[in-house]
ZAMARGU-4260 file (C-alpha; in steps of 0.2 Angstrom, whole numbers, plus 5000, padded with zeros to 4 digits):
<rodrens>
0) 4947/4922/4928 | 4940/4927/4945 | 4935/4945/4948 | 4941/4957/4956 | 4933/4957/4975
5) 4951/4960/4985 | 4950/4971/5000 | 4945/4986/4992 | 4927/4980/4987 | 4922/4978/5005
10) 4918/4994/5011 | 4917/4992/5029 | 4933/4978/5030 | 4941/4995/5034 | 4928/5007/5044
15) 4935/5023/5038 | 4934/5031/5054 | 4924/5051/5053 | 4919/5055/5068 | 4921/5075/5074
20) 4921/5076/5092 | 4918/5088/5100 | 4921/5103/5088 | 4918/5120/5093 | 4918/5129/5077
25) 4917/5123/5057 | 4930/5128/5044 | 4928/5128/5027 | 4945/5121/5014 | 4945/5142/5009
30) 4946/5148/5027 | 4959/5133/5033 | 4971/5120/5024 | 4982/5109/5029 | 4997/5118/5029
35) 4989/5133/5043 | 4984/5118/5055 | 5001/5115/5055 | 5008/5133/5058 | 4996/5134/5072
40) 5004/5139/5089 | 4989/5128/5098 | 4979/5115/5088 | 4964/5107/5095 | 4953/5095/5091
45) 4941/5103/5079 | 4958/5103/5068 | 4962/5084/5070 | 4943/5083/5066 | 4946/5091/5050
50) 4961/5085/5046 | 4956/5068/5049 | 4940/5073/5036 | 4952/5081/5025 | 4962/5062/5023
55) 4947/5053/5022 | 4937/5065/5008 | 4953/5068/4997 | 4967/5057/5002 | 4964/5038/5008
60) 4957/5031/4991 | 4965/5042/4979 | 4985/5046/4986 | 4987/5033/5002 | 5004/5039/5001
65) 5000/5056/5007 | 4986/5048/5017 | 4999/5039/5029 | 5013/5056/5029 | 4996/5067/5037
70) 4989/5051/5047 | 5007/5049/5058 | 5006/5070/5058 | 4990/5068/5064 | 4995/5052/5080
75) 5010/5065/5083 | 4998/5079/5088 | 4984/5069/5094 | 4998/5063/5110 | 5003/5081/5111
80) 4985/5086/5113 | 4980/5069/5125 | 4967/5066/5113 | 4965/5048/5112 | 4948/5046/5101
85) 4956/5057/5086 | 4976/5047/5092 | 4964/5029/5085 | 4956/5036/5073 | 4975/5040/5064
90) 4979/5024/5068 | 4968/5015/5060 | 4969/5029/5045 | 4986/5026/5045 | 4984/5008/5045
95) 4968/5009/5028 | 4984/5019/5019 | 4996/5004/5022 | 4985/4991/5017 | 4980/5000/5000
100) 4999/5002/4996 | 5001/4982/4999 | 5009/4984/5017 | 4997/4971/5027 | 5008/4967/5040
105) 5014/4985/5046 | 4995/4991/5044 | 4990/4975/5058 | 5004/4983/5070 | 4994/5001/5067
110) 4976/4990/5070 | 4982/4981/5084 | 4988/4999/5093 | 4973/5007/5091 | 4962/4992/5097
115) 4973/4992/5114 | 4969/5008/5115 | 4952/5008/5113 | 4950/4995/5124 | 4958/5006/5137
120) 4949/5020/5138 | 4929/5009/5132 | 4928/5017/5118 | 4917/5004/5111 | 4913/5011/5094
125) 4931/5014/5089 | 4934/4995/5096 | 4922/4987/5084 | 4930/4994/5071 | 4946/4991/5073
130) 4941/4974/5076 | 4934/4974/5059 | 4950/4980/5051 | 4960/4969/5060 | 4946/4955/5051
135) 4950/4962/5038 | 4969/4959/5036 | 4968/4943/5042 | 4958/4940/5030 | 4969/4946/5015
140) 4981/4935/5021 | 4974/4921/5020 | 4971/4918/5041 | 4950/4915/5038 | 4950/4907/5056
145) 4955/4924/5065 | 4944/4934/5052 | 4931/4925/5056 | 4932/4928/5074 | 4936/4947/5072
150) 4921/4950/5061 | 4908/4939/5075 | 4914/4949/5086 | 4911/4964/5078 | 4894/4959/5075
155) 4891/4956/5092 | 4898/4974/5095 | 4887/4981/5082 | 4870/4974/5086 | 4873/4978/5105
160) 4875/4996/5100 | 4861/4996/5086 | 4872/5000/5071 | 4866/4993/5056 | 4877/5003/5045
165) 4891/4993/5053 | 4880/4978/5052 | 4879/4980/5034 | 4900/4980/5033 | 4901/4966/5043
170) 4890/4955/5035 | 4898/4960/5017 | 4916/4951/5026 | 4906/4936/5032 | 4900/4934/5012
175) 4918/4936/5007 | 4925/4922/5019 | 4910/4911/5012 | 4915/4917/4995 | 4933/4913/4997
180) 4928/4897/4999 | 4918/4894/4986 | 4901/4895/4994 | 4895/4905/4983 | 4877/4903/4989
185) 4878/4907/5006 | 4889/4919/5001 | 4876/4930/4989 | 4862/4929/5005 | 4875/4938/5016
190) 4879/4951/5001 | 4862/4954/4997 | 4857/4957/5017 | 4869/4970/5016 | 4866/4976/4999
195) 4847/4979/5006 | 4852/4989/5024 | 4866/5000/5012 | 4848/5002/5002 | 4837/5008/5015
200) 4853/5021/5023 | 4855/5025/5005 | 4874/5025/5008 | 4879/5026/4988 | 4897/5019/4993
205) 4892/5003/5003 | 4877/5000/4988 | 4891/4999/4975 | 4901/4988/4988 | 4886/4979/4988
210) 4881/4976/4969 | 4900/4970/4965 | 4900/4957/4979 | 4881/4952/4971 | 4889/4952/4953
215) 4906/4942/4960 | 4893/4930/4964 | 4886/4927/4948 | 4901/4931/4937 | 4910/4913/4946
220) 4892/4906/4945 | 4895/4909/4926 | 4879/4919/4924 | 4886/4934/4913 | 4872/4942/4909
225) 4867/4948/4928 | 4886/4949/4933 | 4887/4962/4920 | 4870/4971/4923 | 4876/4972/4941
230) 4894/4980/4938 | 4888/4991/4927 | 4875/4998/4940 | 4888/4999/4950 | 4899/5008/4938
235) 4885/5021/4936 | 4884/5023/4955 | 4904/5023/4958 | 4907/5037/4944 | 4898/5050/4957
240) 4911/5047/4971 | 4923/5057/4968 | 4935/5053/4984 | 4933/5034/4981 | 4942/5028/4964
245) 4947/5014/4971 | 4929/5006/4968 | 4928/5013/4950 | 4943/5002/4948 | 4935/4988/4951
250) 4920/4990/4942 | 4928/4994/4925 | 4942/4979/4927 | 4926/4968/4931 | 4917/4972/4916
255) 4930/4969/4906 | 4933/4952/4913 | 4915/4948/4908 | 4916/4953/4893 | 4933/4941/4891
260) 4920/4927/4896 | 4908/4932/4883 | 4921/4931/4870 | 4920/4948/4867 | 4941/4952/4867
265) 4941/4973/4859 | 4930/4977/4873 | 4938/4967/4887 | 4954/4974/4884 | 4948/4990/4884
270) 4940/4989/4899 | 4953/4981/4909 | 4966/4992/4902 | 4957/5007/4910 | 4955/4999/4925
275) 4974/4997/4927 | 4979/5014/4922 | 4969/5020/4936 | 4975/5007/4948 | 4994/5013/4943
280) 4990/5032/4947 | 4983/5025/4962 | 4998/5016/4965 | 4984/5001/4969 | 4997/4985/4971
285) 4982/4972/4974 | 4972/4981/4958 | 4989/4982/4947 | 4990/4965/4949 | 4974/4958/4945
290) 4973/4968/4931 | 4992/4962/4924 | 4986/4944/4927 | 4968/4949/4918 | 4979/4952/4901
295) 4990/4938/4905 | 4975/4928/4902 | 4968/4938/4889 | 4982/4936/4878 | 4984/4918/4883
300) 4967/4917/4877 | 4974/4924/4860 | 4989/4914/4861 | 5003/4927/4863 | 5011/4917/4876
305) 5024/4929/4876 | 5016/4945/4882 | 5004/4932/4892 | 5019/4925/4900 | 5026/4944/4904
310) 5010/4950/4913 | 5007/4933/4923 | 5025/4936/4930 | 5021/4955/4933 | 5006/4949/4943
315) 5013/4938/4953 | 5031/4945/4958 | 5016/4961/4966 | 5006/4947/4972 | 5022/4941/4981
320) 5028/4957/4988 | 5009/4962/4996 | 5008/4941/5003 | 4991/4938/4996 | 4987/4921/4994
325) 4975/4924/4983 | 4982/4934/4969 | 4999/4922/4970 | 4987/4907/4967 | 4976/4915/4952
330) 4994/4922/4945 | 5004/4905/4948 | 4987/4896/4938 | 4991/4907/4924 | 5010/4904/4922
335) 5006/4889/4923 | 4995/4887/4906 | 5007/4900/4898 | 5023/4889/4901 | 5015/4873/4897
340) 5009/4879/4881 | 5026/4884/4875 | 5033/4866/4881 | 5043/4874/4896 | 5041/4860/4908
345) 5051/4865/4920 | 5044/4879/4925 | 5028/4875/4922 | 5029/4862/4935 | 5037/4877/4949
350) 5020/4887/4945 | 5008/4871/4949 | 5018/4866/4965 | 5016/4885/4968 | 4997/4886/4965
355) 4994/4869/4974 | 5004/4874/4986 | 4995/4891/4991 | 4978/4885/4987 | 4978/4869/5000
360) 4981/4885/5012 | 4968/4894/5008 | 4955/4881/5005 | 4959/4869/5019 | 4946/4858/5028
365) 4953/4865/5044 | 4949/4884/5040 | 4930/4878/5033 | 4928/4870/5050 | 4932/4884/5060
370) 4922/4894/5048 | 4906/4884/5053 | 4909/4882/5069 | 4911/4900/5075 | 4894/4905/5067
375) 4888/4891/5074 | 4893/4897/5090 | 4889/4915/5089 | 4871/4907/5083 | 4870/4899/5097
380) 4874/4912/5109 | 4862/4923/5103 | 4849/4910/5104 | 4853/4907/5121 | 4851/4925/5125
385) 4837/4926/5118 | 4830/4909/5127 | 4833/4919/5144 | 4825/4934/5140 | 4811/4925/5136
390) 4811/4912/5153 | 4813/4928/5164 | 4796/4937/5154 | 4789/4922/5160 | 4794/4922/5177
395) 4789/4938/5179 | 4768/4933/5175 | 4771/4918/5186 | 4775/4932/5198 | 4762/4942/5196
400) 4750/4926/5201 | 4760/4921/5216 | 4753/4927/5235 | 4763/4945/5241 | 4769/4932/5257
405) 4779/4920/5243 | 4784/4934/5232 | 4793/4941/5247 | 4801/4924/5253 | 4809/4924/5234
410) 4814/4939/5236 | 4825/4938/5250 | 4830/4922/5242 | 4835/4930/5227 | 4846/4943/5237
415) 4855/4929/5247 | 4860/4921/5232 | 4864/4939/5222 | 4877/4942/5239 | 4882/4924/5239
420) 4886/4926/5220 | 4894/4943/5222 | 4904/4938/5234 | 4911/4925/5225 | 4914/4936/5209
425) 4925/4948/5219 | 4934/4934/5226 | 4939/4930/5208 | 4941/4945/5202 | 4952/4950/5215
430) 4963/4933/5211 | 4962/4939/5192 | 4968/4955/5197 | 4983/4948/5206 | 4987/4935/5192
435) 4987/4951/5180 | 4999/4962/5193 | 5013/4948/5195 | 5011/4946/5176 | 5012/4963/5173
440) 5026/4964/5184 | 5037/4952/5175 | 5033/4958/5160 | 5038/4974/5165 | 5057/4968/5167
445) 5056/4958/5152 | 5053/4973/5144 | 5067/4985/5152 | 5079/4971/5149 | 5074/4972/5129
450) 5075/4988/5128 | 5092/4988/5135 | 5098/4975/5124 | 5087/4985/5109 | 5097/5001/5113
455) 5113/4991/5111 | 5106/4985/5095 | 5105/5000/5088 | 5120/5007/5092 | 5130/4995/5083
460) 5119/4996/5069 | 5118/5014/5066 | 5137/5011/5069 | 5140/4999/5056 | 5129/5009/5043
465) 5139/5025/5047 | 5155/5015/5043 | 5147/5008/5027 | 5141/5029/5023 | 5162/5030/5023
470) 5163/5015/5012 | 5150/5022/5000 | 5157/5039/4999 | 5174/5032/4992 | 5166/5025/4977
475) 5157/5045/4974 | 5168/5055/4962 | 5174/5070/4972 | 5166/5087/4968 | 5183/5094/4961
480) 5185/5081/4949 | 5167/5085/4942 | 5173/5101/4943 | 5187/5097/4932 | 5182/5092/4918
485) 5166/5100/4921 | 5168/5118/4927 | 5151/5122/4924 | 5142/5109/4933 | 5133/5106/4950
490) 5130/5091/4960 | 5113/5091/4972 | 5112/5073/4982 | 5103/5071/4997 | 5100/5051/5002
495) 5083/5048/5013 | 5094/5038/5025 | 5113/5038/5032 | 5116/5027/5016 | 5108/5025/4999
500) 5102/5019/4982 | 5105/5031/4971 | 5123/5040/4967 | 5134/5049/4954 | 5148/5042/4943
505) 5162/5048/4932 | 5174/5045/4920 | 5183/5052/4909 | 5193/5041/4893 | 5197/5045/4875
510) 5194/5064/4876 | 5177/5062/4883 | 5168/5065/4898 | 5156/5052/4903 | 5144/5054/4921
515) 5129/5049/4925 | 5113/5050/4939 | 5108/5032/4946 | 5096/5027/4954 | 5095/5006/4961
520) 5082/4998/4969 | 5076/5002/4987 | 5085/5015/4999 | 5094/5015/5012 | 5106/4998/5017
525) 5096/4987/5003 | 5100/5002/4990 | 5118/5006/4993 | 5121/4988/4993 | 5116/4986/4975
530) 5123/5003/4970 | 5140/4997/4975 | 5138/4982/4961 | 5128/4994/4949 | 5142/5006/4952
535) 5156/4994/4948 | 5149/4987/4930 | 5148/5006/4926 | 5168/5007/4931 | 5172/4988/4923
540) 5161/4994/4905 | 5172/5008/4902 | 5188/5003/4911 | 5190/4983/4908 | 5179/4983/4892
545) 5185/5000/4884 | 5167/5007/4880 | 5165/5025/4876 | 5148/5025/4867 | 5136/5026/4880
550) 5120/5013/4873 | 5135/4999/4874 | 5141/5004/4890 | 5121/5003/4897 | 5122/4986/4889
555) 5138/4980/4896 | 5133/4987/4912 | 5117/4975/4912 | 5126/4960/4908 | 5138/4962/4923
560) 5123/4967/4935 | 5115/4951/4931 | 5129/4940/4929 | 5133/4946/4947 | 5116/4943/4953
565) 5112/4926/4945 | 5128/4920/4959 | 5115/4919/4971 | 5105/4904/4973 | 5089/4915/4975
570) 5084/4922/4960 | 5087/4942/4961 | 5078/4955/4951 | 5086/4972/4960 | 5093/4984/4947
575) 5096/5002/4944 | 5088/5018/4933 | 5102/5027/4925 | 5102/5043/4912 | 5122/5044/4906
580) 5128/5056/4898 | 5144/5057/4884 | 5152/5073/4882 | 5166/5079/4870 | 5165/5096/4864
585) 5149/5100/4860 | 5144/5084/4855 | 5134/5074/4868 | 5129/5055/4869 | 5115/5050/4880
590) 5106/5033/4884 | 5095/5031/4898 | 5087/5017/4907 | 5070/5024/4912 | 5077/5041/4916
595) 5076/5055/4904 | 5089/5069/4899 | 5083/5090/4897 | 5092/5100/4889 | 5088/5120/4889
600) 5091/5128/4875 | 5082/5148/4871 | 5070/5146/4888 | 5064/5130/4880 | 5066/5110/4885
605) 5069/5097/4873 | 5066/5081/4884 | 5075/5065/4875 | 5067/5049/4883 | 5073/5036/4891
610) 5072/5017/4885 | 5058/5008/4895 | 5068/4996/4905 | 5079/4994/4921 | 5099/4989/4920
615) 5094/4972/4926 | 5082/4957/4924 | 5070/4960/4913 | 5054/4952/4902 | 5063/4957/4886
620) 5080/4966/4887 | 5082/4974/4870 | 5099/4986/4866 | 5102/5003/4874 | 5096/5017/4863
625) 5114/5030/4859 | 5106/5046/4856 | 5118/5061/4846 | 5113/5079/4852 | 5123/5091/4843
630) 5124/5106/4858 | 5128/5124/4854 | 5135/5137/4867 | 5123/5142/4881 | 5114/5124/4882
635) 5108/5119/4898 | 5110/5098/4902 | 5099/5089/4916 | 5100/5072/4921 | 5091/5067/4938
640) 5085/5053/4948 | 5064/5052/4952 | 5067/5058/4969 | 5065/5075/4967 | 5049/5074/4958
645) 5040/5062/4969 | 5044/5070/4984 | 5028/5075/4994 | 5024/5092/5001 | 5015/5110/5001
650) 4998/5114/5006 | 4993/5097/5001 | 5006/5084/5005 | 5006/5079/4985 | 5021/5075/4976
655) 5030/5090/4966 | 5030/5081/4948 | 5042/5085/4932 | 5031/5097/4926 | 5035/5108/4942
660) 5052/5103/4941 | 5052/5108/4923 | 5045/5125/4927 | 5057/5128/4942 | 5074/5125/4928
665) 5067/5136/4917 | 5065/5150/4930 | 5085/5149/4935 | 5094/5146/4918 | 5100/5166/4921
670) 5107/5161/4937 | 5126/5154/4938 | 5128/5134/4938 | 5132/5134/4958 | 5117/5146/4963
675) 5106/5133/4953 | 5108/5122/4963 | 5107/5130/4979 | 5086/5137/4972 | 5085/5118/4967
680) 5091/5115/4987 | 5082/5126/4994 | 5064/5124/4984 | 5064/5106/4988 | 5066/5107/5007
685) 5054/5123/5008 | 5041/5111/4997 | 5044/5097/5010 | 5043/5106/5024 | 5039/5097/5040
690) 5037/5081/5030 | 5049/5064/5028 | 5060/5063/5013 | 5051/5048/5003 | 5067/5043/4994
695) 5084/5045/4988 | 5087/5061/4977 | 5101/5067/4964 | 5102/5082/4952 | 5116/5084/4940
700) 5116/5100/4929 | 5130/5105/4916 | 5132/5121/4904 | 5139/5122/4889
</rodrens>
């Protein structure tokens, strides 16, 4: 198994942009939060300063998705204000938190924004670094050309300004590119000259960056022993930053790859199993799935080809989603192995052609070519300068030796040319400068032509997605129905966009109520397109099928979501989370699929889970759980889609959670059905505040 050296372990692929400019006073968390820069009638650019801070120091690494909200907050006021320095340094935050959730292509659009900015207005330390990041996420995607040139550049940049922090990062990517392909050698020279400048600037962050590239090295070099004395330095020093989990990740799914080599199994499972609970509560794609396809091969190694073949998938369909080459190749390895050792041919052979197929890209001849050939030319370059510097120290002695009637001559020599030479650079400037306007000019149509034809794009979108809102709505139960059968009840539904993925259903057959709060795959057009087919395998289960008892009509509801699916010639894997309810009496049925049921009984909730698996594909579908709960007068019932708890908001942009969500019903259960859900309304939007809706939401509540 390789290690785990994606982008996170190179410190400075992303230079995590701190500078405070210009601040005219300090603020402490206690004297200003988040939440007051924002109330603020003025803000200025101490605030961005400590916002921006604020997002480095306790957001980027540990909650990226709060990261992005506050960065776009933070582009929105830097325009406002006209500050363009703290307007890149957003960017490129916003860009770092896009990366880290697995978005590479949307975080190069915030990169290549700032960089045109930067360039704009000279700002040549903010240019080098976005240059870097840029590197950096052509690198991930397997585009080692471009990378190549990004981080030259960068270089160049670096050493013109003296920065040998920046050095330091810049020489870590150049060891990754070498590593990438597989020259390990010339890789471990370029990690250990930046292992040494991260030494001497005692910057703790870089040195653990360092020590895990150093021990990469030796870990595919096959030396154990000093891959595992370097990860577990690095462990020591990554435990003592606390803003950065991202490298702890790294070092504890390292060491239990090591130990996986050394044939030590208890303790690489261990290991790598920590690891990967910490990548999940970082929401880490890259890291989830390196550590999915790490057990993959761990119980391949123990010949559990089942649970090895249900990791390896995990990894790779992440590994897809995210484009990195490199985790589809290692994931695709492991399938590979796993289905030829349980005789499926067929499949075996998809994973090779997919490895094959993905490693030619990354390991071409061309892209080591263009590797060589760009240091090549940066080397020469800067032996070149240094050659002139050198010839015009010597011209300058030859001077000093030459009579004052020949030194003048030259002189007036030299001027002719520099006039002669000037002249001709304005000359071609000046044609550069018209070449530039007339482009600029057509460009400028082109552009107010798109944007016409854009806007008339739109239009007819938002149009059609309106229409399909209509078409959606007719498949809602009406509130009075619920009413109905359910006097006391209350809906709450808010969809992030015009449409969504998650809605309501309910029926009512053989003297019993059923409902139920879903929630499908994605939001927005995506979502409502598989609610509508979600929603109709609910109707068919009780209405074609006859099924009252709610596990059976979770199962049958699978079977026709899949069956639909499987229609397509691409393989689909979109499903839904449900919690259904059925009620008769006082006696209530409930089966979920990965969403829970609460009920409130005496100011206390009894929380009945959910079976752990999607109405859709999945790596083992086993039969819906039919729960009995014998109610009695009073009881309160809650089923719920994860909306409402993931939201972000309050002083800290985090997410509001169940355990708030529990408190919050328990505070209310006094208060009629219909003003619940007004409070439930209202906390959510006073907890969101000025923030976007992440996702779909829907809260059903009914009393006894």
């Amino acid at each position: 198994m390789s290690p785990f050296y994606n982008k996170h372990i190179v410190k400075v692929s992303f230079f995590l942009l701190i500078f405070l400019f210009g601040a005219s006073k300090v603020y402490s968390e206690k004297e200003l939060n988040l939440h007051s820069i924002f109330q603020k009638d003025f803000i200025d650019t101490s605030d961005l300063s400590f916002l921006h801070k604020t997002i480095y120091e306790s957001y980027l690494f540990s909650n990226p998705d709060s990261a992005y909200l506050l960065s776009s907050k933070g582009c929105s006021v830097s325009k406002k204000v006209n500050s363009n320095k703290h307007l890149i340094l957003f960017l490129n935050s916003s860009g770092i938190s896009l990366s880290l959730l697995g978005n590479n292509d949307s975080a190069l659009f915030y990169f290549e924004t700032a960089l045109a900015l930067s360039k704009k207005h000279n700002l040549k330390e903010l240019q080098k670094n976005t240059i870097s990041n840029i590197g950096s996420i052509h690198y991930y995607k397997g585009n080692l050309n471009n990378a190549i040139l990004c981080f030259l550049e960068s270089l160049k940049i670096d050493e013109s300004l003296g920065d040998s922090s920046s050095m330091a990062g810049t020489f870590s990517n150049i060891g990754l590119l070498y590593f990438s392909l597989k020259d390990y050698d010339k890789a471990l020279l370029y990690f250990l000259d930046s292992k040494k400048i991260y030494s001497q600037t005692k910057d703790i962050e870089g040195l653990v960056t360092a020590l895990v590239n150093e021990a990469n090295v030796y870990y595919l070099k096959k030396d154990y022993h000093k891959a595992l004395k370097a990860y577990y330095e690095a462990n020591q020093f990554a435990f003592s930053i606390k803003h950065n989990d991202v490298l702890l990740v790294k070092t504890l799914s390292n060491i239990g790859l090591v130990y996986y080599n050394l044939g030590e199994y208890d303790s690489s499972l261990a290991y790598i199993n920590k690891g990967l609970e910490l990548s999940k509560k970082l929401n880490e794609n890259n890291s989830i799935s390196m550590g999915y396809r790490a057990l993959g091969n761990l119980y391949y190694k123990l010949n559990d080809y089942t649970k090895a073949i249900f990791y390896s998938t995990k990894a790779l369909e992440i590994a897809q989603n995210i484009s990195s080459l490199d985790l589809i190749k290692d994931a695709s390895s492991s399938l590979y192995d796993s289905y030829k050792s349980i005789g499926n041919h067929k499949k075996a052979l998809e994973m090779y052609e997919l490895y094959v197929s993905t490693r030619d890209s990354i390991e071409s001849e061309e892209n080591q070519r263009e590797v060589l050939r760009q240091e090549y030319k940066y080397e020469y370059e800067k032996q070149a300068a240094a050659d002139s510097v050198a010839f015009l120290k010597e011209q300058e002695i030859n001077k000093a030796q030459i009579d004052k009637q020949k030194a003048e001559i030259k002189a007036k020599r030299n001027q002719q040319y520099a006039l002669y030479g000037g002249l001709l650079l304005v000359l071609i400037f000046s044609g550069f400068i018209y070449n530039r306007f007339k482009i600029s000019q057509k460009q400028k149509s082109i552009i107010e032509s798109q944007k016409q034809t854009v806007e008339e794009k739109n239009k007819e979108i938002t149009d059609s997605i309106s229409y399909a809102k209509r078409i959606q709505s007719a498949i809602l139960p009406p509130v009075k129905l619920f009413k109905h059968f359910l006097p006391e009840s209350f809906i709450l539904y808010r969809p992030k966009d015009i449409v969504a993925g998650d809605f309501y259903w309910l029926e009512h057959k053989d003297g019993k109520v059923l409902f139920a709060a879903a929630d499908c795959t994605g939001h927005g057009v995506p979502g409502a397109m598989v609610s509508v087919i979600c929603n109709n395998g609910l109707n068919r289960s009780v209405r074609e099928y006859g099924l009252t008892e709610s596990g059976k009509i979770l199962d049958k509801t699978r079977e026709i979501v899949i069956a639909e699916f499987e229609k397509s010639e691409e393989e689909v894997k979109d499903g839904m989370d449900v919690a259904l309810c059925s009620l008769q009496g006082n006696k209530l049925q409930y089966a979920g699929a990965n969403n829970p049921l609460w009920v409130i009984r005496n100011g206390e909730i009894l929380e009945i889970k959910a079976d752990k698996q999607p109405i859709g594909k999945y790596a083992e579908n086993k039969p819906y759980t039919t729960h009995n709960v014998e109610l009695q007068k009073g009881d309160s019932i809650y089923i719920f889609t994860d909306g409402y708890a993931d939201q972000f908001g309050g002083e800290k942009s985090k997410k509001f959670k169940a355990a708030n969500f529990k408190k919050l019903l328990l505070s209310i259960q006094e208060k009629p059905m219909e003003e619940q859900r007004d409070i439930i309304d209202q906390t959510f939007k006073d907890w969101k505040g000025n923030l976007e809706q992440i996702d779909d939401m829907c809260v059903i509540g009914v009393r006894v």
